[in-house]
C-alpha positions in Angstrom: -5.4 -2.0 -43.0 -2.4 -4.2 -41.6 -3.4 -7.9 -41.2 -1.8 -10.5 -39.3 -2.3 -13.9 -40.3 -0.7 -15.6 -37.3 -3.8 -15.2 -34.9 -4.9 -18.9 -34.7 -7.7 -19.0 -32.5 -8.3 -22.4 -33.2 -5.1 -24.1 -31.8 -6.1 -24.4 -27.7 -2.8 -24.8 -26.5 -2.2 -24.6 -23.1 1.1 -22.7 -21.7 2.9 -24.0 -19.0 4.8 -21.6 -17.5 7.0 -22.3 -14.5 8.1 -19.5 -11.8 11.4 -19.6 -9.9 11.3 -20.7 -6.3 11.4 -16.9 -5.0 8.4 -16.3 -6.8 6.4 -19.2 -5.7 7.0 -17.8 -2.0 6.0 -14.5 -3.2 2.6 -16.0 -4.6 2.0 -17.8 -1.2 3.0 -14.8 0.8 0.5 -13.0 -1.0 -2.2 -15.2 -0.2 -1.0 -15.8 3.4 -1.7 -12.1 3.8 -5.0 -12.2 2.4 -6.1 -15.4 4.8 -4.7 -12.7 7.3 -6.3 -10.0 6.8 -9.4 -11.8 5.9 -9.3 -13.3 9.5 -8.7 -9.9 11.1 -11.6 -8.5 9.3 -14.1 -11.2 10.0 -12.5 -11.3 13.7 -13.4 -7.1 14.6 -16.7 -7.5 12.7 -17.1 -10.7 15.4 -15.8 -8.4 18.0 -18.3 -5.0 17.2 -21.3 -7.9 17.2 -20.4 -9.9 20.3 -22.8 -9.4 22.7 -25.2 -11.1 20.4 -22.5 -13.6 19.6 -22.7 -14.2 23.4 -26.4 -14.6 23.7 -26.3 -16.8 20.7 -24.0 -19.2 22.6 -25.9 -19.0 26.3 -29.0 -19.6 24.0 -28.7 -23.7 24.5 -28.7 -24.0 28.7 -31.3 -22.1 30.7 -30.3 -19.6 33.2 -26.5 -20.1 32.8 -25.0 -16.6 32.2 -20.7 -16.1 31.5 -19.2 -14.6 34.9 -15.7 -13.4 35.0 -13.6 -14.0 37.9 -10.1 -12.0 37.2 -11.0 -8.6 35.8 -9.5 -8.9 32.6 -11.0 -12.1 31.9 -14.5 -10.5 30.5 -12.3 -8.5 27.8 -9.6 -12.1 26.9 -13.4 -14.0 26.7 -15.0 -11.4 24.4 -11.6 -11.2 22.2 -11.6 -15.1 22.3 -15.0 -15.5 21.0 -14.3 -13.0 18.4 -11.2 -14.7 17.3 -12.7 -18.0 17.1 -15.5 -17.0 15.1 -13.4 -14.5 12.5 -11.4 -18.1 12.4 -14.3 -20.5 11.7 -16.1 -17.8 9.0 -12.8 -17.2 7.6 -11.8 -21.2 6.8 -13.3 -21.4 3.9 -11.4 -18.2 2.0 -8.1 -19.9 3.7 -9.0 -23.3 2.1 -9.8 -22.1 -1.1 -6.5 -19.6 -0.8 -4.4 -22.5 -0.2 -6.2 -24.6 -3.0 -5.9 -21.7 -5.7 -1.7 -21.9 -4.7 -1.9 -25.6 -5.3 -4.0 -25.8 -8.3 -1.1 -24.9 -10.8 0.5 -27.5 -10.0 -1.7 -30.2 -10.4 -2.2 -32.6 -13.2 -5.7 -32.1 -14.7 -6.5 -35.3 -14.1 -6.0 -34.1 -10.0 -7.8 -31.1 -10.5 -10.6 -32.7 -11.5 -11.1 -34.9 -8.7 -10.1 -31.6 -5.9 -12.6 -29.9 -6.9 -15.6 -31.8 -6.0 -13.8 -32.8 -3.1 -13.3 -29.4 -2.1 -17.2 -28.3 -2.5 -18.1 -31.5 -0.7 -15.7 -31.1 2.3 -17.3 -27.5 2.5 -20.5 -28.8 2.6 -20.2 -31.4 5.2 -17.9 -28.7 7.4 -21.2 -26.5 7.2 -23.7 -30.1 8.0 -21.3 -30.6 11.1 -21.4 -27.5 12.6 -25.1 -27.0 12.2 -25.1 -30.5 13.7 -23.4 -29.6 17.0 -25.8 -26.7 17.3 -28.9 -28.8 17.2 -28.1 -31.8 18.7 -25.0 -32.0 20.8 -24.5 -28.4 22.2 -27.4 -28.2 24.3 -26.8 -31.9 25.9 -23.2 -31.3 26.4 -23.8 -28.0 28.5 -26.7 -29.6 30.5 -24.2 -32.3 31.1 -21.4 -30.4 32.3 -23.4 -28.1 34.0 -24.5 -30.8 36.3 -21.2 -31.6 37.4 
C-alpha cells in the first residue's frame, strides 16, 4: 500500500487562478447564451399559455376586451405579451447569471455584502410587482379608460 504524505487537508488555501481575456469572454458568452435561451424558453411557454395570460391582464377593468385593428396586430400583441413575460420570469436567472460572472472577481469582503443585496433586490422586485397588481393596475386602466 503506497502512501502519500503530502495530502494536507488542514491547510485551507484558497487558489487564485486568473484566465486570459479570451477566456473571460468565453465564460460570459456562455452565460449570455444561457440568459438566451432561458428567455426563449420561458417566452414559448408564455406564448402556448397566452390566452390565459390575456385574461389575467383584462382581469383589473370590467368589460374592456383587446381588439385588433390591422390584421397582424392580434399575432405582434400575443408575441409581445409573451415576450415580455418570458423577459420578466427570466430576470432573475439573467441577474444571478451576470452575478455568478462577477463573483470571481470580487474581494470577499464585496461578496459578502452582494449577496444580501442581491436576495433583497429580488425580493423587493417580487413586492413591486405584486404591488402594481393590487393597487395601481386597476386605477390606472379605469383612469385611462375614461379618457
Amino acid at each position: 500500500m503506497v502512501t502519500n504524505s503530502d495530502f494536507n487537508f488542514t491547510n485551507n488555501e484558497t487558489v487564485i487562478l486568473e484566465l486570459p481575456f479570451s477566456e473571460h469572454i468565453e465564460e460570459l458568452r456562455q452565460r449570455l447564451f444561457h440568459i438566451f435561451w432561458i428567455i426563449l424558453l420561458l417566452t414559448c411557454v408564455a406564448f402556448i399559455e397566452v390566452k390565459l395570460l390575456v385574461k389575467i391582464l383584462e382581469l383589473p377593468v370590467d368589460n374592456v376586451k383587446f381588439f385588433q385593428l390591422s390584421p397582424g396586430e392580434y399575432f405582434v400583441s400575443t408575441v409581445k405579451i409573451s415576450f415580455y413575460t418570458g423577459l420578466l420570469f427570466g430576470s432573475p436567472f439573467a441577474i444571478g447569471q451576470i452575478i455568478l460572472f462577477l463573483l470571481p472577481g470580487l474581494t470577499k469582503k464585496e461578496t459578502k455584502v452582494i449577496l444580501p443585496l442581491l436576495l433583497s433586490s429580488l425580493f423587493l422586485f417580487g413586492l413591486g410587482l405584486l404591488f402594481f397588481v393590487l393597487c395601481f393596475n386597476s386605477s390606472s386602466f379605469k383612469f385611462f379608460f375614461k379618457l
